[in-house]
N, CA, C and O atoms as a printed pandas DataFrame, in Angstrom:
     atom_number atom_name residue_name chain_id  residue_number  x_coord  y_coord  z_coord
0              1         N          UNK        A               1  -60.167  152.086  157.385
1              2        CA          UNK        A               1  -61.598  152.008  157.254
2              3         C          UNK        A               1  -62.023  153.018  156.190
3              4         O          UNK        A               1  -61.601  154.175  156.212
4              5         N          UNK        A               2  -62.934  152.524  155.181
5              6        CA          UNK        A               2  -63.325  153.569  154.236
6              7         C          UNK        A               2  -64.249  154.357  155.299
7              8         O          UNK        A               2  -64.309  154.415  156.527
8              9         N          UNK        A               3  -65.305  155.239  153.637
9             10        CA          UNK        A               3  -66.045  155.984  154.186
10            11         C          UNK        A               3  -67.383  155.702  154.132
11            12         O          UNK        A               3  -68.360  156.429  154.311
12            13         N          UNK        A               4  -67.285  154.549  153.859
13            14        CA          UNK        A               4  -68.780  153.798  153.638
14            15         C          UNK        A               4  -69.168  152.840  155.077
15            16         O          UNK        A               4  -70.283  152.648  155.562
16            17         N          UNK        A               5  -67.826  152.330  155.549
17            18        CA          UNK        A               5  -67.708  151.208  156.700
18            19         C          UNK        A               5  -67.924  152.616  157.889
19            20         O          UNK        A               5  -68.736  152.779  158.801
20            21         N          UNK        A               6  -67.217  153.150  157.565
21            22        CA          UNK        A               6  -66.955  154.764  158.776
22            23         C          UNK        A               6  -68.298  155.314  159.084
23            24         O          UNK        A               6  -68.449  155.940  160.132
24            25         N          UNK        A               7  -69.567  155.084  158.031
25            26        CA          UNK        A               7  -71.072  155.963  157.823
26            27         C          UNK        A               7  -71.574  154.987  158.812
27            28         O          UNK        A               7  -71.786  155.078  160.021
28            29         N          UNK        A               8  -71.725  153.873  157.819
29            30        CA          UNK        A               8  -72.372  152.384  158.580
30            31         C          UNK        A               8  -72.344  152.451  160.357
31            32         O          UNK        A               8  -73.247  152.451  161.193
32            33         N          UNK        A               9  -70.810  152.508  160.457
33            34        CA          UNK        A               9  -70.845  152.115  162.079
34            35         C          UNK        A               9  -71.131  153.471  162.504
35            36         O          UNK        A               9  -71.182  153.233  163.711
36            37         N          UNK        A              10  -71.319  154.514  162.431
37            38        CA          UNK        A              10  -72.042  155.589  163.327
38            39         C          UNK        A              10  -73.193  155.506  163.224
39            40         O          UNK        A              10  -73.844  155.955  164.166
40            41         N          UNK        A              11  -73.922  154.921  162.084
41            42        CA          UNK        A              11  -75.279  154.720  162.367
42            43         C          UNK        A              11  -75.629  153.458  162.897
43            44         O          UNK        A              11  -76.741  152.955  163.053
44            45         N          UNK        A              12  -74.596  153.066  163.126
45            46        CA          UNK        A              12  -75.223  151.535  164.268
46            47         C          UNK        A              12  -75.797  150.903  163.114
47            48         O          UNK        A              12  -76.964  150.534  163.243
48            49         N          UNK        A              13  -75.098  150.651  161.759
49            50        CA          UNK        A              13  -75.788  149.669  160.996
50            51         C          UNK        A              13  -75.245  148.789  160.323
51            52         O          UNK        A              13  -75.733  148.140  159.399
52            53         N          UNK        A              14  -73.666  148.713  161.001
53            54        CA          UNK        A              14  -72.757  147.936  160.413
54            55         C          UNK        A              14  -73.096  146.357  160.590
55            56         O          UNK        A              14  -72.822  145.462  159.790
56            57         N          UNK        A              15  -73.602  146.268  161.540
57            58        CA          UNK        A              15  -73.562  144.355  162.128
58            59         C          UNK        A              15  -74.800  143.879  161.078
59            60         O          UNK        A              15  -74.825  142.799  160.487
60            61         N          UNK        A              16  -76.092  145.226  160.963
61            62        CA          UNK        A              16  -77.379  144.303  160.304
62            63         C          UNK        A              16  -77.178  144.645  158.855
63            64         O          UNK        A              16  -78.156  144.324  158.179
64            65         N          UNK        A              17  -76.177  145.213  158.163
65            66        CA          UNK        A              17  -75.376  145.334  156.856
66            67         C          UNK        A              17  -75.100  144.182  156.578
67            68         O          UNK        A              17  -75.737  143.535  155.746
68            69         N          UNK        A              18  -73.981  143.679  157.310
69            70        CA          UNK        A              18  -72.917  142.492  157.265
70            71         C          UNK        A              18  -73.984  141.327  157.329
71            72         O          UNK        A              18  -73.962  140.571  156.358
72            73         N          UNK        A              19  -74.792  141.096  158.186
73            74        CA          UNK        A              19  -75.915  140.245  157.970
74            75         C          UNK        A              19  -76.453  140.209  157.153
75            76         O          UNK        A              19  -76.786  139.202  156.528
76            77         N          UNK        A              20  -76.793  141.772  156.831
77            78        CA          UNK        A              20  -77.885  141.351  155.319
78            79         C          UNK        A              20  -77.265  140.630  153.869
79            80         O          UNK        A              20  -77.746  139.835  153.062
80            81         N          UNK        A              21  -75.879  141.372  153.986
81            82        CA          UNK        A              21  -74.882  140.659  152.531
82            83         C          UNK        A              21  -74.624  138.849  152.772
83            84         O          UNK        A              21  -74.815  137.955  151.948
84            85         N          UNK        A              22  -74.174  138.750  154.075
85            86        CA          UNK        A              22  -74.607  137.024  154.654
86            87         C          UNK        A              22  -75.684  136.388  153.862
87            88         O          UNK        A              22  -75.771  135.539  152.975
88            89         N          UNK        A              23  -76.407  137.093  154.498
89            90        CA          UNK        A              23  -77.666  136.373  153.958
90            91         C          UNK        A              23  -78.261  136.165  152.339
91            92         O          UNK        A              23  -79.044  135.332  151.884
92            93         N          UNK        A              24  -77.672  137.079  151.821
93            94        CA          UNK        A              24  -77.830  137.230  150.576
94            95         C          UNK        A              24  -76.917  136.393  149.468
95            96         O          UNK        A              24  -77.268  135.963  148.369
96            97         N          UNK        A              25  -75.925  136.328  149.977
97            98        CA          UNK        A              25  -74.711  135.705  149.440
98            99         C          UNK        A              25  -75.602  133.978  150.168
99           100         O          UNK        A              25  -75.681  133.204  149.213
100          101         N          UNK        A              26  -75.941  133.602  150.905
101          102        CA          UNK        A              26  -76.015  132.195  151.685
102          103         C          UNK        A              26  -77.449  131.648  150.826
103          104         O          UNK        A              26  -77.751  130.497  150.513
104          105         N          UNK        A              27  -78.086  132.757  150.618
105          106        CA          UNK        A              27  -79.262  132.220  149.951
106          107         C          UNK        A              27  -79.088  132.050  148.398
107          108         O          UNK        A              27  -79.603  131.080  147.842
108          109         N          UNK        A              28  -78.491  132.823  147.813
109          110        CA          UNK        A              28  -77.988  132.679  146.164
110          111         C          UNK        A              28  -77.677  130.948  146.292
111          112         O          UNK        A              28  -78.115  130.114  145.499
112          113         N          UNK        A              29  -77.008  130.720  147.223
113          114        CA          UNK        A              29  -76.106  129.027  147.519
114          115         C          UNK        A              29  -77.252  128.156  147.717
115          116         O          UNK        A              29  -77.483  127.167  147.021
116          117         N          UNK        A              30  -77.975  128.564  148.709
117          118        CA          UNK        A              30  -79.350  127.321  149.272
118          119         C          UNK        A              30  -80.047  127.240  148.206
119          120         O          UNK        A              30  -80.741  126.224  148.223
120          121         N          UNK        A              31  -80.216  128.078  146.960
121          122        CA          UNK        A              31  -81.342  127.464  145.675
122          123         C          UNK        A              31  -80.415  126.258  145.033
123          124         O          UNK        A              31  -81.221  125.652  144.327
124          125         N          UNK        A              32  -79.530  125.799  144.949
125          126        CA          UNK        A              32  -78.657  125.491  144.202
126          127         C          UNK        A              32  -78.766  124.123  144.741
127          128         O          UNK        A              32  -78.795  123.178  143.952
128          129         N          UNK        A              33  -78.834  123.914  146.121
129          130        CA          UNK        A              33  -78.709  122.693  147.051
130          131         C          UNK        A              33  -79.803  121.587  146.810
131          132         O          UNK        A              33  -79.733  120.451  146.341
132          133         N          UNK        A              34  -81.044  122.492  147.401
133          134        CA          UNK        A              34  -82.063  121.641  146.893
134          135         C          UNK        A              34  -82.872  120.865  145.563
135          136         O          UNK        A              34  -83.524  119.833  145.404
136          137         N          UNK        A              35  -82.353  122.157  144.625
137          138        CA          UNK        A              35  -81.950  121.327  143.221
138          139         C          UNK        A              35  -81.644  120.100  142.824
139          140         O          UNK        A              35  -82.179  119.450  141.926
140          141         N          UNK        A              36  -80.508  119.717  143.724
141          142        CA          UNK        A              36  -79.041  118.684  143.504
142          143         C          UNK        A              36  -80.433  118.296  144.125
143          144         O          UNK        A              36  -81.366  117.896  143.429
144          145         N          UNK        A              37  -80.477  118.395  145.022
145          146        CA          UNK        A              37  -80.955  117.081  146.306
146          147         C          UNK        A              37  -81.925  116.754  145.720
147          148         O          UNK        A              37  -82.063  115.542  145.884
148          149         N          UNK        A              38  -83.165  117.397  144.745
149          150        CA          UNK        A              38  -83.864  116.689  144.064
150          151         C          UNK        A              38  -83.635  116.007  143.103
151          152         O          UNK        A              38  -84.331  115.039  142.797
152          153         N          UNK        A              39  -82.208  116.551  142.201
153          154        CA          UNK        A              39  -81.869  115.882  140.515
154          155         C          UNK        A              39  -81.341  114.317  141.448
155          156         O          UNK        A              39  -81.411  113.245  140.848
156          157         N          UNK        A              40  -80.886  114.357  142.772
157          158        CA          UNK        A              40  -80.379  113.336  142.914
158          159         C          UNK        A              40  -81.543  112.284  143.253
159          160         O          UNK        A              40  -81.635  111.240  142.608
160          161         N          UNK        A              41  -82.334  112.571  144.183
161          162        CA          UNK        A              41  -83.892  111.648  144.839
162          163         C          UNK        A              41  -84.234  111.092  143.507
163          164         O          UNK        A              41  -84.242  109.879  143.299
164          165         N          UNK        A              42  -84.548  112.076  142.506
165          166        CA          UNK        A              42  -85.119  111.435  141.055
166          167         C          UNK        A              42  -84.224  110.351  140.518
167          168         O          UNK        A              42  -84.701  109.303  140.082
168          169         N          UNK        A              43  -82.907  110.594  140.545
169          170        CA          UNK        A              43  -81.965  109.235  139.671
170          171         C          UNK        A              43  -82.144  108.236  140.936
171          172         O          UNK        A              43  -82.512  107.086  140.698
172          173         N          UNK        A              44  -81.840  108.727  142.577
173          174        CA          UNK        A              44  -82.294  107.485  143.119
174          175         C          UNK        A              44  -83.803  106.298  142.795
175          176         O          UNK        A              44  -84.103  105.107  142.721
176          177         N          UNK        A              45  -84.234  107.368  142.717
177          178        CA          UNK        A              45  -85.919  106.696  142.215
178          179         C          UNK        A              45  -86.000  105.996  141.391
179          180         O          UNK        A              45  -86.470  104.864  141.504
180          181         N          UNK        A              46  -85.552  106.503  140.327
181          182        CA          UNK        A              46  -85.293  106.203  139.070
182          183         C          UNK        A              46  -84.746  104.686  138.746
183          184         O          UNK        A              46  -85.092  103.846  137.916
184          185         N          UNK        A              47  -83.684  104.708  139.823
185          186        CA          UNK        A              47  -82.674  103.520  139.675
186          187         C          UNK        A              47  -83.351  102.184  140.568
187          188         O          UNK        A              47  -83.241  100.982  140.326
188          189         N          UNK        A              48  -84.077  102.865  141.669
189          190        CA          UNK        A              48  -85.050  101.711  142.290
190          191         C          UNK        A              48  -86.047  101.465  141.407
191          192         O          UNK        A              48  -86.174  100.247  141.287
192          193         N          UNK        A              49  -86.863  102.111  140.689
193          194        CA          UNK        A              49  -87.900  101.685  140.327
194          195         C          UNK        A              49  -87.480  100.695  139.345
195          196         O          UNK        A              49  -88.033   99.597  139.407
196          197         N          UNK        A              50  -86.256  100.969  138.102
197          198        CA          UNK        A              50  -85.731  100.138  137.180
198          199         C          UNK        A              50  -85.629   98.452  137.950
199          200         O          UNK        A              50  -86.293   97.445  137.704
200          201         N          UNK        A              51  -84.425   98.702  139.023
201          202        CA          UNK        A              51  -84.569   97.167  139.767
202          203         C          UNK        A              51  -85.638   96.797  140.003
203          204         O          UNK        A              51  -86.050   95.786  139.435
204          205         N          UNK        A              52  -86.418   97.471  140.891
205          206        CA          UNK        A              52  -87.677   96.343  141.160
206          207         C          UNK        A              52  -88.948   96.042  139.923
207          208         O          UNK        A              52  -89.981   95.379  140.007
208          209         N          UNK        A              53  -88.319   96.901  138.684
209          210        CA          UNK        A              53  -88.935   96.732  137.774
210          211         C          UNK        A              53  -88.457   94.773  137.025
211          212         O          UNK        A              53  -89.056   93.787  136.594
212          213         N          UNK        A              54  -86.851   95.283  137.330
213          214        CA          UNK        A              54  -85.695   94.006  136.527
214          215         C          UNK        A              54  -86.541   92.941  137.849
215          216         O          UNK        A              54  -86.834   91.827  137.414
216          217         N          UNK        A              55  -86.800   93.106  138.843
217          218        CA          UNK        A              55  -86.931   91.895  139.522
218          219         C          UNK        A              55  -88.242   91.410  139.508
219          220         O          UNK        A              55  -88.259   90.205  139.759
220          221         N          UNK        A              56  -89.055   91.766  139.362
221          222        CA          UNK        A              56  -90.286   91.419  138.827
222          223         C          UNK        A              56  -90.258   90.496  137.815
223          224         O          UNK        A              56  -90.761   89.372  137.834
224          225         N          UNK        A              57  -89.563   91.097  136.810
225          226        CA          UNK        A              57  -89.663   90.173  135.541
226          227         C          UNK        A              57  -89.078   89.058  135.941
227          228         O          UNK        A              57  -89.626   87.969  135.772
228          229         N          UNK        A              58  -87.882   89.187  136.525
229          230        CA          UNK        A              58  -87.205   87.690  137.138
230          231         C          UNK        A              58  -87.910   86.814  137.809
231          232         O          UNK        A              58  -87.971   85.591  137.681
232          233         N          UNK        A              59  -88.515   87.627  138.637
233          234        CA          UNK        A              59  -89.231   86.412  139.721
234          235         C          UNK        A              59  -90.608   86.192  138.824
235          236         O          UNK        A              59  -91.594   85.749  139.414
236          237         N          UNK        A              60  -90.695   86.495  137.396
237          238        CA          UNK        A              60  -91.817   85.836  137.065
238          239         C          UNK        A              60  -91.155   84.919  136.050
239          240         O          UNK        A              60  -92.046   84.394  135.382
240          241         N          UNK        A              61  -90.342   84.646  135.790
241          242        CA          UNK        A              61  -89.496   83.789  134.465
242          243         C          UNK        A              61  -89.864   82.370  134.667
243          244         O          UNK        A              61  -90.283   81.949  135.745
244          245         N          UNK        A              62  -89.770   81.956  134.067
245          246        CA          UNK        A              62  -89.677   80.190  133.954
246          247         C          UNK        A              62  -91.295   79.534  135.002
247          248         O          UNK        A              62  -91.419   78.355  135.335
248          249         N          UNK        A              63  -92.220   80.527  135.294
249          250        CA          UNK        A              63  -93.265   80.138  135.751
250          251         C          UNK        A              63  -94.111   79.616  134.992
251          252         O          UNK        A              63  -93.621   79.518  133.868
252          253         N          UNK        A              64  -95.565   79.069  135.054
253          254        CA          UNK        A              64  -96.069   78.591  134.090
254          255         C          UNK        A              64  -96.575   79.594  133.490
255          256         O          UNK        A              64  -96.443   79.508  132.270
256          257         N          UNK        A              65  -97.197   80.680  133.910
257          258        CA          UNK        A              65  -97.788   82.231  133.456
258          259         C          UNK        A              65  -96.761   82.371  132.550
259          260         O          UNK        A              65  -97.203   82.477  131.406
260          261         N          UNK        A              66  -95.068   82.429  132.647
261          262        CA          UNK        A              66  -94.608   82.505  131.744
262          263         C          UNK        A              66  -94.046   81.546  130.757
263          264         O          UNK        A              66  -93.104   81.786  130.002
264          265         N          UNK        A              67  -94.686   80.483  130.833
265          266        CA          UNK        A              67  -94.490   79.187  129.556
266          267         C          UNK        A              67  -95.186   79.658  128.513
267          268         O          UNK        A              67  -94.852   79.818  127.338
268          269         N          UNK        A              68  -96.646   79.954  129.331
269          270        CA          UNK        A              68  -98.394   80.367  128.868
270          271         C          UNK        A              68  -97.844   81.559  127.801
271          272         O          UNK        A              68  -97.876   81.567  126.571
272          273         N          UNK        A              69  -97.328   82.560  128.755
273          274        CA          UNK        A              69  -97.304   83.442  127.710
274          275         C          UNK        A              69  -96.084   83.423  126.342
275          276         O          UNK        A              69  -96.194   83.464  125.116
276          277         N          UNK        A              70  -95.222   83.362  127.051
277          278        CA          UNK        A              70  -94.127   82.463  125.790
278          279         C          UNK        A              70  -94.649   81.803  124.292
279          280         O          UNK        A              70  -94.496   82.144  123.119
280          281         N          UNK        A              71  -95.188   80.933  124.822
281          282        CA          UNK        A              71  -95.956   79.746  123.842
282          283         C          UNK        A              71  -97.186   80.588  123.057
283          284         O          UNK        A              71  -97.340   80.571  121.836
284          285         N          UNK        A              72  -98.112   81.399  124.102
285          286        CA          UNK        A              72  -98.836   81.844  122.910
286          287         C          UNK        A              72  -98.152   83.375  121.985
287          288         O          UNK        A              72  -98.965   84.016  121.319
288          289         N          UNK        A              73  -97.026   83.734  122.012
289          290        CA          UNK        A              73  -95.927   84.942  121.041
290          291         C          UNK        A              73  -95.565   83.856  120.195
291          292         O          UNK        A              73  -95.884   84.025  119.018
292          293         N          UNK        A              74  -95.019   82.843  120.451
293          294        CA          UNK        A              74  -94.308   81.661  119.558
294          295         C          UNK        A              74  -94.859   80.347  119.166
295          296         O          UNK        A              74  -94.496   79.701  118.183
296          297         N          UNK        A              75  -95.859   79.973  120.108
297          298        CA          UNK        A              75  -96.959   79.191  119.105
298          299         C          UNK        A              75  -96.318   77.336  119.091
299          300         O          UNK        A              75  -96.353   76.596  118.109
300          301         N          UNK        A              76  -95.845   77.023  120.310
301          302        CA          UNK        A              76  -95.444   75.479  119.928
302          303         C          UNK        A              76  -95.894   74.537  119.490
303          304         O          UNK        A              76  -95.303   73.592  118.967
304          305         N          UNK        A              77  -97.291   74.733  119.699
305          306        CA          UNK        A              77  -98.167   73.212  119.082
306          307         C          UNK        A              77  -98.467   73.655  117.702
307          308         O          UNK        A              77  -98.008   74.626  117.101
308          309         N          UNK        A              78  -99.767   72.305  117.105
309          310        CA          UNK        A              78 -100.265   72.607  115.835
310          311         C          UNK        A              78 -101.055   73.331  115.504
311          312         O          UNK        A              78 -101.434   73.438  114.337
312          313         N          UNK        A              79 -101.557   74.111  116.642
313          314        CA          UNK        A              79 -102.908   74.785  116.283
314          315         C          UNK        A              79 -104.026   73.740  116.462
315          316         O          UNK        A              79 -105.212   74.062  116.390
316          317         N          UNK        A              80 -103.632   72.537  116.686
317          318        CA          UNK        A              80 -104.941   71.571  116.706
318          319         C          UNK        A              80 -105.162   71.221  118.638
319          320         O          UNK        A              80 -106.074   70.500  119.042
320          321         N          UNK        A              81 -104.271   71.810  119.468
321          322        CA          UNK        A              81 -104.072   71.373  120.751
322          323         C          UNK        A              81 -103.327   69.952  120.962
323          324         O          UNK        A              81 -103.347   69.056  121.807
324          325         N          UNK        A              82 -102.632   70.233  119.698
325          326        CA          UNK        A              82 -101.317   68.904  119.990
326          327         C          UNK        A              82 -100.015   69.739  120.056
327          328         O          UNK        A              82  -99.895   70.669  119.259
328          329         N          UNK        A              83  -99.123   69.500  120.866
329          330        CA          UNK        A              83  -97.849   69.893  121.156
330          331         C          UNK        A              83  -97.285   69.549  122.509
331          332         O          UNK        A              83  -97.872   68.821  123.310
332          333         N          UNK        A              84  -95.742   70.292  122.787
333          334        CA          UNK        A              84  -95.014   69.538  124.227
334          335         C          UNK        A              84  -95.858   70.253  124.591
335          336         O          UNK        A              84  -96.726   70.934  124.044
336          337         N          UNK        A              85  -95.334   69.919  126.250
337          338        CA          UNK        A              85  -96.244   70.280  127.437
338          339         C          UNK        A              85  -94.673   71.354  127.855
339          340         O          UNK        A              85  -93.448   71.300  127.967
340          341         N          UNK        A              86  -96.132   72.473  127.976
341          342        CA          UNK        A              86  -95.134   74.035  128.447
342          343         C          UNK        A              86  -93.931   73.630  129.533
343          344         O          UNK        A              86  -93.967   73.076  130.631
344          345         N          UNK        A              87  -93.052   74.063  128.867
345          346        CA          UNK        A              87  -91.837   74.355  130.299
346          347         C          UNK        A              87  -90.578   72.784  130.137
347          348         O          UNK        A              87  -89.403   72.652  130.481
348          349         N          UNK        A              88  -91.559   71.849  129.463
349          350        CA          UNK        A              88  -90.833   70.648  129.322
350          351         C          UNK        A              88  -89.505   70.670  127.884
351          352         O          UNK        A              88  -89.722   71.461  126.967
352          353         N          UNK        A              89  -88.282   69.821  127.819
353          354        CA          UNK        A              89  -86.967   69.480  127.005
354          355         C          UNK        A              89  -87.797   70.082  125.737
355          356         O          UNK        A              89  -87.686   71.215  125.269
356          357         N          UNK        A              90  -88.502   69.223  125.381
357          358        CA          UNK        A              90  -88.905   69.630  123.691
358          359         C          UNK        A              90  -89.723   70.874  123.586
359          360         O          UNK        A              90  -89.581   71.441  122.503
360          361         N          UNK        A              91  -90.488   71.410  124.369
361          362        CA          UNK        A              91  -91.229   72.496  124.740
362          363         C          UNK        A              91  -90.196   73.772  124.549
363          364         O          UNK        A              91  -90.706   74.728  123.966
364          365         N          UNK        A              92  -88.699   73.940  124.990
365          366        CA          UNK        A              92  -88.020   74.475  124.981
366          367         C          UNK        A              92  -87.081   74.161  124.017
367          368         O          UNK        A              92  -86.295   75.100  123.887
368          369         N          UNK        A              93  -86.823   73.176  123.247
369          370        CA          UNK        A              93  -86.318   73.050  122.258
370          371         C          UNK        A              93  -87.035   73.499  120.664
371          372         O          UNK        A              93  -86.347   73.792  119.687
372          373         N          UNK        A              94  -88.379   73.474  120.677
373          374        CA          UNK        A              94  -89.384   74.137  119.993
374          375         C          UNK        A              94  -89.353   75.581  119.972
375          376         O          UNK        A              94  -89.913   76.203  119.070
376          377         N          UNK        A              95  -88.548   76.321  121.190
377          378        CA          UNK        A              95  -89.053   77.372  121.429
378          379         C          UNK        A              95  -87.386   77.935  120.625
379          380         O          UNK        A              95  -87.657   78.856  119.855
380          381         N          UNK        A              96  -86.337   77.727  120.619
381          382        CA          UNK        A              96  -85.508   77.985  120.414
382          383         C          UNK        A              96  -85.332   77.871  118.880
383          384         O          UNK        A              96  -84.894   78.716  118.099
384          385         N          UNK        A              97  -85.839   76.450  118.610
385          386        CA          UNK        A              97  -86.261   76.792  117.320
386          387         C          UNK        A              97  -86.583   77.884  116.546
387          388         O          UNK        A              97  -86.004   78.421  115.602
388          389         N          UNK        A              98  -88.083   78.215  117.385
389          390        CA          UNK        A              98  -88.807   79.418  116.735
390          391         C          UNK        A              98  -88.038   80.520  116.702
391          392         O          UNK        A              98  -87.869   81.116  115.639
392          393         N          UNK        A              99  -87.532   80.891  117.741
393          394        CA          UNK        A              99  -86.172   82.100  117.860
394          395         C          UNK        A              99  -84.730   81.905  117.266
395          396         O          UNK        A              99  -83.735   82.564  117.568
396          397         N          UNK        A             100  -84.816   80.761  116.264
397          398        CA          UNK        A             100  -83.905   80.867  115.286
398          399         C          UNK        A             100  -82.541   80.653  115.795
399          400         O          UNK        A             100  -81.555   80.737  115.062
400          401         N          UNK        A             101  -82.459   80.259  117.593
401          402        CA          UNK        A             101  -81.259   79.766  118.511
402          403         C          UNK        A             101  -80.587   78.845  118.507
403          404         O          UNK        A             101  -79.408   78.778  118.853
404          405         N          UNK        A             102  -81.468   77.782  117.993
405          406        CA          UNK        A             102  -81.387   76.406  118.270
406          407         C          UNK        A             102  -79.614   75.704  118.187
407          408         O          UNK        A             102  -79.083   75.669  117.077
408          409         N          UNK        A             103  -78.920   75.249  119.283
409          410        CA          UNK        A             103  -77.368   74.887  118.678
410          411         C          UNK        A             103  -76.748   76.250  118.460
411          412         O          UNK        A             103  -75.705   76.205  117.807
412          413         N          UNK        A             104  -77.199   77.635  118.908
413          414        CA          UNK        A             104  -76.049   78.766  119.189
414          415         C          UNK        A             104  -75.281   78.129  120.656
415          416         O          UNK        A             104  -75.852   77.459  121.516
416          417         N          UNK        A             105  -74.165   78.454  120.652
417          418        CA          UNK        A             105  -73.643   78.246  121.705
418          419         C          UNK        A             105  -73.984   79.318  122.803
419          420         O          UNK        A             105  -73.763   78.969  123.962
420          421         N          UNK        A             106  -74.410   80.372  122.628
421          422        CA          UNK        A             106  -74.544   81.351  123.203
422          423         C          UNK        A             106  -75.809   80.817  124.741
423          424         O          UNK        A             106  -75.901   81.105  125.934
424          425         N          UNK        A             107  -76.507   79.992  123.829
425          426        CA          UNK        A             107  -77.570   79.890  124.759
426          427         C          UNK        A             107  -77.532   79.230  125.798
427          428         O          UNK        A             107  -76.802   78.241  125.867
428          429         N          UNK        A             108  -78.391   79.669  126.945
429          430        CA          UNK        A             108  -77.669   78.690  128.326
430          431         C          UNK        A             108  -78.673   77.782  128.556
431          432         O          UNK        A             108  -79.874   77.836  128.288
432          433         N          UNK        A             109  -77.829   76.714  129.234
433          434        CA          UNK        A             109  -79.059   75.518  129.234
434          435         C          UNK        A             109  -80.143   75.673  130.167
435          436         O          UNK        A             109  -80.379   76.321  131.187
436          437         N          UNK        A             110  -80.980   74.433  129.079
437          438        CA          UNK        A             110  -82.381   74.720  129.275
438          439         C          UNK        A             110  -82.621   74.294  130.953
439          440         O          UNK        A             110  -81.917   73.634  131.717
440          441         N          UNK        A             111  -83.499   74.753  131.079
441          442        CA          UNK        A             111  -84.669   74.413  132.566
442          443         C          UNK        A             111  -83.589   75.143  133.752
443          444         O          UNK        A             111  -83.328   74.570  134.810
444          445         N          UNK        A             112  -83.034   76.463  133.385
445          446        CA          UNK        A             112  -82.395   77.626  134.065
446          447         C          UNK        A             112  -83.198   78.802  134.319
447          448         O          UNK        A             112  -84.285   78.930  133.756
448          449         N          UNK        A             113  -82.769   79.637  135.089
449          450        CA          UNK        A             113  -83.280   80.859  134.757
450          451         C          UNK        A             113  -82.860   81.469  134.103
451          452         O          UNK        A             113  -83.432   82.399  133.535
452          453         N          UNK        A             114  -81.341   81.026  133.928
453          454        CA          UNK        A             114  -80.667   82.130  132.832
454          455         C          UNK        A             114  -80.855   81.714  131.002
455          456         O          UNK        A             114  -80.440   82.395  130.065
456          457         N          UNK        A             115  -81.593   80.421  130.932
457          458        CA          UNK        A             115  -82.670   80.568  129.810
458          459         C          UNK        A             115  -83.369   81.210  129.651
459          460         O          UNK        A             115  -83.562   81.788  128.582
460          461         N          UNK        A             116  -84.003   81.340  130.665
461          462        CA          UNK        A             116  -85.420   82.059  130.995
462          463         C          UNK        A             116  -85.576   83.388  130.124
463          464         O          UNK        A             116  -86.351   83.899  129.315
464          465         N          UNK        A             117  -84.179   83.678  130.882
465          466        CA          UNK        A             117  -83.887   85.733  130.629
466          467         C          UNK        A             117  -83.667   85.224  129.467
467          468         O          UNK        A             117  -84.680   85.371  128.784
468          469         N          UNK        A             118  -82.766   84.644  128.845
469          470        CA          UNK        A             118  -82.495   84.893  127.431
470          471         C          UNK        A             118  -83.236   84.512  126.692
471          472         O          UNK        A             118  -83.106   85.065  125.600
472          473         N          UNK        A             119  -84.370   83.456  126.755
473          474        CA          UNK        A             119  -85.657   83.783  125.555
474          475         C          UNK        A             119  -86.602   84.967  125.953
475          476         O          UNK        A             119  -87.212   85.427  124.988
476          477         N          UNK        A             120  -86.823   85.480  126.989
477          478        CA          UNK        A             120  -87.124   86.877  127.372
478          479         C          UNK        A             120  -86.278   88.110  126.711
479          480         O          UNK        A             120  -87.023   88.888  126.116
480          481         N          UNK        A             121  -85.599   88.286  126.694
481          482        CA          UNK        A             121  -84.691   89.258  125.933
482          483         C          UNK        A             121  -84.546   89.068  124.431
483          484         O          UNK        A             121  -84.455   89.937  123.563
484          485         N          UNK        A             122  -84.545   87.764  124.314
485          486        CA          UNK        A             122  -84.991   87.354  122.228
486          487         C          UNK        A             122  -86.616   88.293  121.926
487          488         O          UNK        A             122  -86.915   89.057  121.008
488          489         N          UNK        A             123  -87.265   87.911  122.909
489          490        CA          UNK        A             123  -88.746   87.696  122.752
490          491         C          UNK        A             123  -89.259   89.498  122.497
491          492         O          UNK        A             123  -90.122   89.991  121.771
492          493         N          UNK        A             124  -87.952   90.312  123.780
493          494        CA          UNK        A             124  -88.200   92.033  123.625
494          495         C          UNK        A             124  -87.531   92.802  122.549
495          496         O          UNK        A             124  -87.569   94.032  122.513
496          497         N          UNK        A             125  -86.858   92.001  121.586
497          498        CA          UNK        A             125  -85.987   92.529  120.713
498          499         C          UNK        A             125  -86.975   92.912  119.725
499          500         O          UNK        A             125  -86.624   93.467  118.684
């Protein structure tokens, strides 16, 4: 036993010593925790809000709101209120046109959703 541990315990102050360095050492650690636990809540958040952001857009695809809006970025008729009717073969063949697709193989067939996304994703480029 030194002469520091030897002082301590005659003054009866060894146990609330050892506690106090506990505590000191335990709390340096607990700032560190809640940190994480927030950097992590935020990327959780983060990562929900993105999906229900991605699913939104999905569950609005291929609706007529989104023919409507489609058609007026790309413009299918003449300007005179002659053209296909939104959402219909030539309506979407017009549209692919305009996006310069038309006969890529890439593109998936029409009256899908996975058209949908991909003149949506032409349309955010």
């Amino acid at each position: 036993m030194n002469k520091s541990t030897s002082l301590l315990m005659s003054m009866g102050l060894l146990p609330a010593s050892l506690a106090l360095l506990a505590g000191l050492t335990l709390s340096g650690c607990s700032q560190d925790v809640p940190k994480q636990q927030t950097e992590q809540s935020a990327m959780q958040s983060s990562a929900q809000s993105s999906a229900q952001s991605t699913a939104a857009v999905e569950s609005s695809l291929c609706t007529q709101a989104w023919f409507k809006q489609v058609d007026q970025q790309l413009i299918s008729g003449d300007g005179q209120g002659h053209g296909p009717d939104l959402g219909s073969d030539e309506w979407q063949s017009v549209i692919e046109f305009k996006l310069g697709v038309r006969g890529d193989t890439d593109v998936p067939n029409r009256h899908s959703k996975a058209w949908c996304a991909y003149v949506q994703q032409k349309l955010s480029q």
